[in-house]
Backbone bond lengths (Angstrom), bond angles and torsions (degrees), N, CA, C in turn:
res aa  C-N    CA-C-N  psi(-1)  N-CA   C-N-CA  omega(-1)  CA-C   N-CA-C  phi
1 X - - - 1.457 - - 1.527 108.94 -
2 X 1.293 121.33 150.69 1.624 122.72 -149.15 2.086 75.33 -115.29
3 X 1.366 80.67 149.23 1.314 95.64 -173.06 2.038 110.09 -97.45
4 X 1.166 112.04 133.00 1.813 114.24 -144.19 1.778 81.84 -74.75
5 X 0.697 149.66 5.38 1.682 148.96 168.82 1.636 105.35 -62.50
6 X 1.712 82.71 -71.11 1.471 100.78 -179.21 2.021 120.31 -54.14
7 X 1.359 89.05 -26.40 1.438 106.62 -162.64 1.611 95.23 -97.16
8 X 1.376 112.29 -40.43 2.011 91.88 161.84 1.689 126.15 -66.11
9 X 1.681 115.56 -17.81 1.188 114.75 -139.39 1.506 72.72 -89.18
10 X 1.989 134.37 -35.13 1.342 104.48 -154.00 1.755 100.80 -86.71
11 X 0.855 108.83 -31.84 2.011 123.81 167.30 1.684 85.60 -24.68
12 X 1.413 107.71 -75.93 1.584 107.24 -157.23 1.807 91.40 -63.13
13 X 1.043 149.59 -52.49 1.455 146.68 -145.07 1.976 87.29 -67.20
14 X 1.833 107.33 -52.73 1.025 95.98 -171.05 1.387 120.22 -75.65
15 X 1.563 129.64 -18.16 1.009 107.88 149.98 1.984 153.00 -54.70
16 X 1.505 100.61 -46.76 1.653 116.34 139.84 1.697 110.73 -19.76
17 X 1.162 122.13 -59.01 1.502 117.75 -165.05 1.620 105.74 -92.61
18 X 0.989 124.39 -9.54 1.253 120.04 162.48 1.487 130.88 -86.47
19 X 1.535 103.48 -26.01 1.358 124.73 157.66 1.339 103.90 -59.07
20 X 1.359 128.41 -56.63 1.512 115.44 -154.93 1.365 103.68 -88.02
21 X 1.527 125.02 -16.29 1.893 124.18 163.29 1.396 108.57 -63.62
22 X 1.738 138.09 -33.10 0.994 123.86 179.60 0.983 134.82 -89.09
23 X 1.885 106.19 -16.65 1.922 104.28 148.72 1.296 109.35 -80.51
24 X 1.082 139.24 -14.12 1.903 120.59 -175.00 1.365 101.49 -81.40
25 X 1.465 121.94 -22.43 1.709 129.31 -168.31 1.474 82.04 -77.56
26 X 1.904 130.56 -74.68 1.289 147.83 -160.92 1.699 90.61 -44.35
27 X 1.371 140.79 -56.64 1.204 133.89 -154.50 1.778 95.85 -106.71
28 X 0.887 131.00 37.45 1.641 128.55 146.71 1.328 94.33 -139.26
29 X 1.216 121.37 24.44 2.090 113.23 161.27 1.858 78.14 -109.40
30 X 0.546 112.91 -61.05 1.747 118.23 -146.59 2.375 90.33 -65.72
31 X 1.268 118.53 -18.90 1.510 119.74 168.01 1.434 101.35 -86.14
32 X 1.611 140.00 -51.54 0.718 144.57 131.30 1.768 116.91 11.89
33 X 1.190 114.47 -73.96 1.379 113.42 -147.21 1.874 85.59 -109.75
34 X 1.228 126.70 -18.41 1.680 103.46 149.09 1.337 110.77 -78.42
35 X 1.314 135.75 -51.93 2.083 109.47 169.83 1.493 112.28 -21.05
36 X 1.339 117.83 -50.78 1.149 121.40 -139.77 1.998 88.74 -79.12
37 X 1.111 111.22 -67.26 1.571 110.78 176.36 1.375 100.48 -33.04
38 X 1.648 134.31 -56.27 1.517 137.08 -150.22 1.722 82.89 -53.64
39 X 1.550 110.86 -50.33 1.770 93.73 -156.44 1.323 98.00 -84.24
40 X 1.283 137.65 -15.13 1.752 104.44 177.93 1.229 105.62 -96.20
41 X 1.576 124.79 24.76 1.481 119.68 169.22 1.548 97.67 -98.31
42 X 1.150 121.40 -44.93 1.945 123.29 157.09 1.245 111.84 -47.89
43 X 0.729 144.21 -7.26 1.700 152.18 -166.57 1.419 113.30 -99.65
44 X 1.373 108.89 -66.99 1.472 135.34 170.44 1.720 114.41 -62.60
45 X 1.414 112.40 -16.48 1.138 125.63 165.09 1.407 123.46 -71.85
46 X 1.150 95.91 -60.13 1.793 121.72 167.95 1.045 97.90 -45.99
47 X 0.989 129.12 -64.06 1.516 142.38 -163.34 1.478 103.31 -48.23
48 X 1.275 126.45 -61.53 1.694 135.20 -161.17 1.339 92.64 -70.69
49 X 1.533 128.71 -58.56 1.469 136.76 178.28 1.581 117.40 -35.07
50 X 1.068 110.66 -52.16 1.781 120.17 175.06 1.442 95.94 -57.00
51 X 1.331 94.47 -67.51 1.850 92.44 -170.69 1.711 132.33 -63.72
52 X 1.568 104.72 -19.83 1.453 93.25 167.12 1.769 111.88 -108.30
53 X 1.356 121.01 -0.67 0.867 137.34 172.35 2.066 110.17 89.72
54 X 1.264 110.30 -175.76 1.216 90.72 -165.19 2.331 93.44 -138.02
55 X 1.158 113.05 94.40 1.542 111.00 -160.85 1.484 106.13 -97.07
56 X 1.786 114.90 -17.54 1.341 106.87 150.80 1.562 143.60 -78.52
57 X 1.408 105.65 22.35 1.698 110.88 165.38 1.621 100.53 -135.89
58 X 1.476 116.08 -12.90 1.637 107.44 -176.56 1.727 101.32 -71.48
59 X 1.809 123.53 138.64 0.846 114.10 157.72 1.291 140.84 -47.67
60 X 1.800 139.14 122.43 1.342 134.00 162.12 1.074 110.40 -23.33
61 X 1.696 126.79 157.74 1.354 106.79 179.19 1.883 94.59 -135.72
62 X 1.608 103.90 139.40 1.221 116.57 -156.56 1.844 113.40 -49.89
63 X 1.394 91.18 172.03 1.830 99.71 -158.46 1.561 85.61 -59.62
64 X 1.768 117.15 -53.42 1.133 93.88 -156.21 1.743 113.86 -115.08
65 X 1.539 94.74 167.61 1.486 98.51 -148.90 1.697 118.62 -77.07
66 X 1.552 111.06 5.04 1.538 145.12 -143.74 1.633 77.68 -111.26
67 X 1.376 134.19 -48.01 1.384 122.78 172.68 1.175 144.40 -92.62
68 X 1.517 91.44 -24.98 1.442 107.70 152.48 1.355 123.25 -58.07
69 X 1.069 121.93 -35.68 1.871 129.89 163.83 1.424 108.55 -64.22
70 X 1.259 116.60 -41.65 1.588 121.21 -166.44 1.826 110.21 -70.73
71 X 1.614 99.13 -36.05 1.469 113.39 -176.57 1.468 103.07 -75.73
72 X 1.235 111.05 -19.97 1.990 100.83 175.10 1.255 111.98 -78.64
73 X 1.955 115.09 -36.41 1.463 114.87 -175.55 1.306 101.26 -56.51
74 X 1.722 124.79 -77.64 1.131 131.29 156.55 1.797 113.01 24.62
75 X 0.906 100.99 -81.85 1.678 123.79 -177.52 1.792 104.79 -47.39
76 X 1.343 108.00 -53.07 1.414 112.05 167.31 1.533 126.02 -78.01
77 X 1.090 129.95 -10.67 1.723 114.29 -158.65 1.714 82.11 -128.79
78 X 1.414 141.31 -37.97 1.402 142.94 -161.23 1.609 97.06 -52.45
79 X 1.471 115.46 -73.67 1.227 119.49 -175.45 1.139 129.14 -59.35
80 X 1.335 117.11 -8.26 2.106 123.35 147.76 1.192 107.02 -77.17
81 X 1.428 130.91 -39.34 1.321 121.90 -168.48 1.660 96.86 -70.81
82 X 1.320 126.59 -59.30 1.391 102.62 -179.14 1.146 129.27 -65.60
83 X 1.556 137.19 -16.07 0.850 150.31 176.08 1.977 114.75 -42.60
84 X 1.719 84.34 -63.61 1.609 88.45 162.46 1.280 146.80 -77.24
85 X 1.691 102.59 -25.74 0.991 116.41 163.25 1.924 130.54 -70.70
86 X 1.208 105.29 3.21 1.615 120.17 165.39 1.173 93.81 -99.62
87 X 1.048 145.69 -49.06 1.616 116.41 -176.22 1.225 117.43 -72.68
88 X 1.507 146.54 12.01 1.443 127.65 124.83 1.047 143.24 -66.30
89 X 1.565 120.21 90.50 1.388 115.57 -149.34 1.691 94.42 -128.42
90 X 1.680 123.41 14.18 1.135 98.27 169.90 1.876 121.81 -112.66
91 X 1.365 114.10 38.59 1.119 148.53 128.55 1.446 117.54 167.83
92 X 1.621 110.43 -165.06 1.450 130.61 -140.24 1.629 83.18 -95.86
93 X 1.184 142.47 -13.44 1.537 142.22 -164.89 1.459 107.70 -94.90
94 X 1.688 111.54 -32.73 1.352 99.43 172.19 1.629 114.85 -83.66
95 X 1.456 109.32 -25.70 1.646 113.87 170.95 1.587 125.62 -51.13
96 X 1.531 104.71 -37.56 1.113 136.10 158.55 1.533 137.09 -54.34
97 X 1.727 105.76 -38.76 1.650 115.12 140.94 1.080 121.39 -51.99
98 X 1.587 107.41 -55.69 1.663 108.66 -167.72 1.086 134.40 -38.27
99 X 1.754 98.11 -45.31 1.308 134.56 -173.36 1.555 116.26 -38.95
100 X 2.188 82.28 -82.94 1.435 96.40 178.07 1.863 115.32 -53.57
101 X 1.144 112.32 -48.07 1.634 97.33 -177.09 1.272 114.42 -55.23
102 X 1.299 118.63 -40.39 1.973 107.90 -176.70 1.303 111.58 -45.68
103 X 1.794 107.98 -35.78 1.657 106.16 -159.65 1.507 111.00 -81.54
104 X 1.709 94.09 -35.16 1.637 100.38 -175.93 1.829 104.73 -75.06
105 X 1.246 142.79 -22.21 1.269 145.01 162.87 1.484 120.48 -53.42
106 X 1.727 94.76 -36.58 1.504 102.33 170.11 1.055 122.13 -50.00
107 X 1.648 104.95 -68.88 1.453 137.54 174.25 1.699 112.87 -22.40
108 X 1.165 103.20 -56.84 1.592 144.66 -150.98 1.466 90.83 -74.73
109 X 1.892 108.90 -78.71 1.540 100.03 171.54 1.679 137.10 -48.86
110 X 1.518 122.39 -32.10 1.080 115.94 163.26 1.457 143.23 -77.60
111 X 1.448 100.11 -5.66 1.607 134.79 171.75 1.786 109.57 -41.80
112 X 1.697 106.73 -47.81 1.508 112.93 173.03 1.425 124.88 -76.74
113 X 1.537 100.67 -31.37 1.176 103.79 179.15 1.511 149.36 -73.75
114 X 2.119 78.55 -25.96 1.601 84.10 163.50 1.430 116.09 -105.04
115 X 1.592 120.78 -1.10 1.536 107.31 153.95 1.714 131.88 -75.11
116 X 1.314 100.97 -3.79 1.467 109.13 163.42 1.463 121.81 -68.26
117 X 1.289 97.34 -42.33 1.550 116.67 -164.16 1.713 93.92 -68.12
118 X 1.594 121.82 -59.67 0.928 124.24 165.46 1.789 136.37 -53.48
119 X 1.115 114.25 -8.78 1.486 122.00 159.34 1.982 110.03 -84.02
120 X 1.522 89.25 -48.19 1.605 90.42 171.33 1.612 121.74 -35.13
121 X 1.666 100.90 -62.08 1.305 106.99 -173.72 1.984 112.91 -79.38
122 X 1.207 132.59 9.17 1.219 132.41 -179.48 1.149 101.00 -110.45
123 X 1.723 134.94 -26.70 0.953 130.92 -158.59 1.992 93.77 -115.66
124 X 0.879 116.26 132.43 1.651 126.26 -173.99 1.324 120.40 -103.28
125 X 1.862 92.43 -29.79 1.862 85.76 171.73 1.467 96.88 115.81
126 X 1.431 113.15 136.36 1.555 118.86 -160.63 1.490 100.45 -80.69
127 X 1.105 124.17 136.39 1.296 133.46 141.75 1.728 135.08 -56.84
128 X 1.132 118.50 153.63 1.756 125.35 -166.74 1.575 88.39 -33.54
129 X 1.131 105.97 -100.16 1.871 122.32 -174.88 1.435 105.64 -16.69
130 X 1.206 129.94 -58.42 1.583 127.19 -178.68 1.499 124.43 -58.12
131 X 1.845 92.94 -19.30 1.605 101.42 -176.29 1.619 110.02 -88.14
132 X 1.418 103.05 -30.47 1.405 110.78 168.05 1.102 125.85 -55.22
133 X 1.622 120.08 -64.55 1.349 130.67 155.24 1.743 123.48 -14.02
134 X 1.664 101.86 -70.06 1.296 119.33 173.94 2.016 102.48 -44.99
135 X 1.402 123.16 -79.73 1.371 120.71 174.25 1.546 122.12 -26.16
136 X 1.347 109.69 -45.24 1.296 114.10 -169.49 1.758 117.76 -93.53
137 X 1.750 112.55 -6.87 1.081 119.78 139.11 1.705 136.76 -58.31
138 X 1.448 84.24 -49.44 1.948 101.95 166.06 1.807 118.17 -41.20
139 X 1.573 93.52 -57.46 1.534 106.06 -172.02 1.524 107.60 -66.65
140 X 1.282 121.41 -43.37 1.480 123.22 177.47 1.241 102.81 -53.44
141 X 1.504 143.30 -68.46 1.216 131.16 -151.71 1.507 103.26 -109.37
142 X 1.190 105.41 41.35 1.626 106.03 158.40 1.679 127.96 -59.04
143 X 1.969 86.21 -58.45 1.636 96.59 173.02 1.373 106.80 -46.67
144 X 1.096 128.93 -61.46 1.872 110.46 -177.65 1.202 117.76 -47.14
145 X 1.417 138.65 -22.09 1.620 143.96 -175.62 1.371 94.19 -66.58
146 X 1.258 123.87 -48.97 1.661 150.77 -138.56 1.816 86.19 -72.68
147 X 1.441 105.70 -53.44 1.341 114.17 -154.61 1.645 98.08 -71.77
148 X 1.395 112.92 -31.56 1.748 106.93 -169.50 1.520 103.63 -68.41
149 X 1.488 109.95 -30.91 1.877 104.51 -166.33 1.763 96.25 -69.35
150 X 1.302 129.39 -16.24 1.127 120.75 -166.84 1.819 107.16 -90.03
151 X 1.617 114.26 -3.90 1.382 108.03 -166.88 1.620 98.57 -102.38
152 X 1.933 108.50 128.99 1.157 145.89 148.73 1.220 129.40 -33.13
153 X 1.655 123.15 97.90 1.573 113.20 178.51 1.225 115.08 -83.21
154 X 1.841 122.82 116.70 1.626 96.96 -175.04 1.287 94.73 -98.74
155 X 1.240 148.64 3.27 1.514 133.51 167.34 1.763 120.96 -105.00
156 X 1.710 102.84 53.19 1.292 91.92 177.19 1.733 126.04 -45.54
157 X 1.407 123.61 -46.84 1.097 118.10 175.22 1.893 117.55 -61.23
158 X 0.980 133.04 -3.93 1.352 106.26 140.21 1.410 145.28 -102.12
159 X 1.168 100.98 -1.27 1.979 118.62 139.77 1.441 125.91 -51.29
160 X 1.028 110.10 -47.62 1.887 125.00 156.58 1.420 120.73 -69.74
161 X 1.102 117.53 -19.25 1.599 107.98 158.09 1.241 120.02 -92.00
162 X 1.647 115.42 -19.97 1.114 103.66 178.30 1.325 132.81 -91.18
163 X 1.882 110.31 -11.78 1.039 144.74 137.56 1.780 113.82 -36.87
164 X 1.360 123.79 -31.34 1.343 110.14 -165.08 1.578 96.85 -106.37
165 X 2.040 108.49 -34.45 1.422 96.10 161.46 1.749 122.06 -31.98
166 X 0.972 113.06 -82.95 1.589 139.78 169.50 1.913 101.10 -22.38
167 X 0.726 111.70 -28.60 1.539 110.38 -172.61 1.723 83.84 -87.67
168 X 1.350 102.23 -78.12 2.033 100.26 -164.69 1.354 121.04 -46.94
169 X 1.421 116.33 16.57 1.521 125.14 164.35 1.389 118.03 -60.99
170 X 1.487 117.79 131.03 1.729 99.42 -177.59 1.491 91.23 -112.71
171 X 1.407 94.87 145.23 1.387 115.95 177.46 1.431 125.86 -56.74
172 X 1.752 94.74 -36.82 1.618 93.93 -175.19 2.141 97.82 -67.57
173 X 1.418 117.53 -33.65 1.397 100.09 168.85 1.261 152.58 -62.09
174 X 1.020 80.06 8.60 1.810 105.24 179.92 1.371 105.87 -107.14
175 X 1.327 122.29 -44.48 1.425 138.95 -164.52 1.933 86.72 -66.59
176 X 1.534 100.17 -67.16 1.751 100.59 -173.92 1.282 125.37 -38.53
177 X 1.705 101.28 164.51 1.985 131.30 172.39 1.448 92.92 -76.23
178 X 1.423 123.29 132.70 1.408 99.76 160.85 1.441 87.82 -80.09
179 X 1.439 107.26 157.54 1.593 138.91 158.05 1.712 108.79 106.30
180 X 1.477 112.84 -14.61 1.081 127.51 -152.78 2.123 103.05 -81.47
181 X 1.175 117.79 157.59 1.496 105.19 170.13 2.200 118.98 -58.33
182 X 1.093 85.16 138.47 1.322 86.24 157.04 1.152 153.28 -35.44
183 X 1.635 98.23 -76.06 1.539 139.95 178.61 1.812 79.62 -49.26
184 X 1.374 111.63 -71.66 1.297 85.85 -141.69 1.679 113.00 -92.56
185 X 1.904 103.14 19.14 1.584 100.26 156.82 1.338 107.01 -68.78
186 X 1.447 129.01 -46.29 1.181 137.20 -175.17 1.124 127.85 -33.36
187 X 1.301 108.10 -37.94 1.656 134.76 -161.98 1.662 80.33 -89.51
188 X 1.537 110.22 -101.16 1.187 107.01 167.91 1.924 132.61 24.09
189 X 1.375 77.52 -72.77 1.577 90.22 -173.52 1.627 108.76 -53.14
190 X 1.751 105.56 -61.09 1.434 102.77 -176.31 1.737 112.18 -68.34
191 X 0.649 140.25 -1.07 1.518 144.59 179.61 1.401 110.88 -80.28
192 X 2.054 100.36 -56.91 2.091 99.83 169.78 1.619 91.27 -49.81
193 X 1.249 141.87 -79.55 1.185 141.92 -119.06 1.431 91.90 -59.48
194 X 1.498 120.12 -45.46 1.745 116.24 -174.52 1.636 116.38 -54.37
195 X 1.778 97.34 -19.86 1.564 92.39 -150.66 1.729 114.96 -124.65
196 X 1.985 99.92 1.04 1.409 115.79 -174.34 1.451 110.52 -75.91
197 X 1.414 122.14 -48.33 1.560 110.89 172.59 1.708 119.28 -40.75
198 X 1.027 99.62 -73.22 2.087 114.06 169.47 0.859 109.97 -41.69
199 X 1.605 145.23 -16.76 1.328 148.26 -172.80 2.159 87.78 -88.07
200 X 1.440 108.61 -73.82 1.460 114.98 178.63 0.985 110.40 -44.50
201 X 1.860 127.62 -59.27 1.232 125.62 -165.67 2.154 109.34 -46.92
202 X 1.169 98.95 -49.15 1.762 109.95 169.07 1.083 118.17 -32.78
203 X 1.265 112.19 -54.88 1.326 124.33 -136.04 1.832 90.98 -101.83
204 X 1.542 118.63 -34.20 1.594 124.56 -179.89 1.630 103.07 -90.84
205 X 1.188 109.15 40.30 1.539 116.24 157.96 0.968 116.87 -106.60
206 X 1.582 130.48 -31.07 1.198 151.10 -141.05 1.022 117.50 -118.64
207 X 1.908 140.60 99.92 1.294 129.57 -162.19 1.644 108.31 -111.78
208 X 1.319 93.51 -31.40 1.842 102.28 175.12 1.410 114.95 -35.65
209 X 1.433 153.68 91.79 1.166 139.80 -179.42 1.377 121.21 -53.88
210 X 1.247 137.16 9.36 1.560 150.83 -169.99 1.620 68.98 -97.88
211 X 1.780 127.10 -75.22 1.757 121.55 -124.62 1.895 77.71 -81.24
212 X 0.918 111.56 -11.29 1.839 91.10 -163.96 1.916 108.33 -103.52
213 X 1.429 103.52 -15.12 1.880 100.77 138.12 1.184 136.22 -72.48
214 X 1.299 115.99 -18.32 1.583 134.88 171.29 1.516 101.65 -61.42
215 X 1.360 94.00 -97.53 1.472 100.40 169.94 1.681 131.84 -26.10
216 X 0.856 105.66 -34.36 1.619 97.98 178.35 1.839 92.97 -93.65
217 X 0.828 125.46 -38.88 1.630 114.40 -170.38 1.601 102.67 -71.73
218 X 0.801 112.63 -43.31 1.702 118.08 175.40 1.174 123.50 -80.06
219 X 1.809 111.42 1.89 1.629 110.09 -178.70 1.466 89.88 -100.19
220 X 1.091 132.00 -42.52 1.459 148.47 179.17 1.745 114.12 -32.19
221 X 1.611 70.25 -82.46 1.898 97.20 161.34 1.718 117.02 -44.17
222 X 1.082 124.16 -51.24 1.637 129.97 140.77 0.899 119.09 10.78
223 X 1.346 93.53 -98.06 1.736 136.50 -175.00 1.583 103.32 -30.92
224 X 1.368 113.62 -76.53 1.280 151.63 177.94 1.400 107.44 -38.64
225 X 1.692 129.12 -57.46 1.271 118.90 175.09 1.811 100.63 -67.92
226 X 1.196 114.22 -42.92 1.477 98.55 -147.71 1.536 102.92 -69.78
227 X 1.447 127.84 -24.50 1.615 135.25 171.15 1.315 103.66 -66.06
228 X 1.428 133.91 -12.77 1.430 132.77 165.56 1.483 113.62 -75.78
229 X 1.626 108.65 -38.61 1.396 115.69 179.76 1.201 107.03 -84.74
230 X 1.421 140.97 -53.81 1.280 119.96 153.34 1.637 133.78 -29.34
231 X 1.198 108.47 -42.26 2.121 102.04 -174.93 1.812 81.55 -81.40
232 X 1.085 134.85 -19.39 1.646 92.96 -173.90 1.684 102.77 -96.84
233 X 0.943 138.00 2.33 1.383 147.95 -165.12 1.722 85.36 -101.93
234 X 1.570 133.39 -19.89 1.289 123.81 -176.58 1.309 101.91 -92.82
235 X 1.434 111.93 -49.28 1.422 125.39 -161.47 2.023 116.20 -110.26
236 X 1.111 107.78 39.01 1.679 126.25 -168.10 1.663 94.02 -38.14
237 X 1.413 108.50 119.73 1.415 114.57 161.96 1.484 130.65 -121.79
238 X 1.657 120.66 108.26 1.438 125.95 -157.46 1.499 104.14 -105.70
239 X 1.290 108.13 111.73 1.159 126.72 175.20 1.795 122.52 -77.39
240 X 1.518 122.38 115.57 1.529 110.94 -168.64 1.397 103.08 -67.16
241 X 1.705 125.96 135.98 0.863 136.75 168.88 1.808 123.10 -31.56
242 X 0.685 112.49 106.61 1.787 101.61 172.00 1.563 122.79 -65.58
243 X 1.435 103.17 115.68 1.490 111.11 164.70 1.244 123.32 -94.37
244 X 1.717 127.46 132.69 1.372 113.50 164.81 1.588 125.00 -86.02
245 X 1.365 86.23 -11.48 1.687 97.41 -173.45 1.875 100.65 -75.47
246 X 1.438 116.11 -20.71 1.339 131.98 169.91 1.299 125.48 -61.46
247 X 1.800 96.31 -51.99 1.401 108.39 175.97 1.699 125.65 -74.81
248 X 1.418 101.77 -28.29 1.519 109.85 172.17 1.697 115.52 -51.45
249 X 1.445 98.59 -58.93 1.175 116.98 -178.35 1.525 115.78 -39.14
250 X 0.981 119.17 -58.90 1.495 156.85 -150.22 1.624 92.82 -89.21
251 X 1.122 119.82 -36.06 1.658 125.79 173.69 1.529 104.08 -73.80
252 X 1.582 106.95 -53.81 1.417 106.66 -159.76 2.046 126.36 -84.81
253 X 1.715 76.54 3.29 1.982 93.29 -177.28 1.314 93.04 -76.34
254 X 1.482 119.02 147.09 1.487 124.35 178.58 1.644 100.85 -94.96
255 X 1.154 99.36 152.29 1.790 102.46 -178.26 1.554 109.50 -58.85
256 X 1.233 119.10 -36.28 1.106 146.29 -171.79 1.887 104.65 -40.55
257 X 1.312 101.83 -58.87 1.592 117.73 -165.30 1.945 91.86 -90.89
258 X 1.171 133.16 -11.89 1.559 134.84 161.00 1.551 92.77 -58.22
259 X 0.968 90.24 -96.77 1.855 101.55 -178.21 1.855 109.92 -15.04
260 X 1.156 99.85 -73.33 1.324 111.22 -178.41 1.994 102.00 -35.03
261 X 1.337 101.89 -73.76 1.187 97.78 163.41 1.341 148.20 -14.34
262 X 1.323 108.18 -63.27 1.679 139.11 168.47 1.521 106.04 -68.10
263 X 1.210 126.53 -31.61 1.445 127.57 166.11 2.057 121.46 -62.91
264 X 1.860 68.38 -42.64 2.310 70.26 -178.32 1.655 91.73 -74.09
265 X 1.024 124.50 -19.30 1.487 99.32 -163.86 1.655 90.30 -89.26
266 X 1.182 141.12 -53.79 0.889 132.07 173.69 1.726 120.52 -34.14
267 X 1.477 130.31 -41.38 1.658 133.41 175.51 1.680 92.82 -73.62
268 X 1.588 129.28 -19.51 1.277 96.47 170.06 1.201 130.31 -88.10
269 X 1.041 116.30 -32.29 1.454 137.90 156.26 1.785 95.20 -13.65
270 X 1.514 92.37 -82.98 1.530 105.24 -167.81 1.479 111.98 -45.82
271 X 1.465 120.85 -51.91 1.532 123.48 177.53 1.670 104.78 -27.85
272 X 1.655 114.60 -50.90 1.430 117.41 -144.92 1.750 105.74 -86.92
């Protein structure tokens, strides 16, 4: 038989521990349920931010509108260009193709676009009299049109070879530097193809001739830094700081006490 001492003392022990589980339970509900407010007060925050938008951290956007277009392409075509351009990694000569063709393709593609633009604006558009003229040129030299549908090819087969020459042209050879690497016209090539429309589409937004010198001088210029920041991000080169307090030193030790030097270390050597 358990003696009622013993038998009150664990009653009271077990009461004590039940007391102290129902404030540690009561005070991790009550931490609990402020976390819980903290995040739907972040929530409800988020919330207003999306919806009214947020114009004190979005960048201003530049005076002119030729870069402001250029800084959106930017955003799209940069991260293909490096993309491919890190996977030439078995030297600096094919990186070095890559390079120049992206820029000269650039060059190359906008070449039509802004001499179009520039015939557009010189040319205004024929007037009555000019249209007449034009018709009544047509009708005169019809009879000569007349005479070509009537002329006979007797050497079709060398029209068809020369036709098939013209086909076995490869594109990337046309696209290429002569002298330049391969590998990385190659590369090159498929990379413009991802990135030449979006290059025009940019650039045929823009009629102001101020925003469409911008843009091409600053897409260029672009190009050019960011393939600089790319090859050193491939090829990182850390130069040891220069000391003069190093170099003095190092000037003013006599050979004399080197030697000497190189000798004690040498008798310890031997001691060991």
């Amino acid at each position: 038989m358990k003696n009622p001492e013993e038998v009150l003392l664990r009653e009271t022990i077990r009461d004590l521990f039940s007391l102290v589980k129902k404030k540690s339970q009561k005070k991790s509900k009550n931490e609990e349920n402020v976390l819980r407010e903290h995040i739907r007060n972040l929530i409800r925050i988020e919330l207003l931010l999306e919806k009214s938008g947020t114009p004190d951290t979005d960048p201003a956007p530049h005076k002119s509108t030729g870069i402001n277009v250029l800084e959106d392409l930017l955003k799209k075509i940069i991260p293909t260009i490096e993309d491919d351009f890190k996977l030439l990694t078995t030297d600096a000569e094919q990186r070095k193709s890559y390079r120049a063709h992206i820029i000269n393709a650039t060059i190359n593609a906008l070449r039509p676009v802004e001499a179009n633009n520039e015939a557009g604006e010189d040319d205004p558009g024929l007037n009555e009299e000019d249209e007449l003229e034009e018709k009544l040129t047509i009708k005169v030299g019809s009879d000569g049109d007349s005479d070509l549908d009537k002329f006979i090819d007797i050497n079709p087969e060398d029209t068809d070879a020369e036709d098939e020459e013209e086909k076995e042209v490869d594109p990337r050879d046309e696209f290429g530097i002569e002298g330049e690497d391969t590998t990385g016209r190659n590369m090159a090539f498929t990379t413009f193809k991802k990135i030449q429309n979006q290059i025009i589409d940019a650039y045929d937004l823009l009629s102001n001739p101020e925003d469409q010198e911008l843009f091409v001088d600053y897409l260029v210029a672009n190009e050019k830094l960011y393939f600089d920041k790319f090859q050193d991000e491939m090829e990182p080169t850390i130069e040891e700081p220069e000391s003069k307090a190093y170099d003095t030193a190092k000037q003013d030790q006599p050979q004399e006490d080197v030697l000497g030097d190189l000798n004690l270390q040498e008798e310890i050597i031997f001691e060991f």
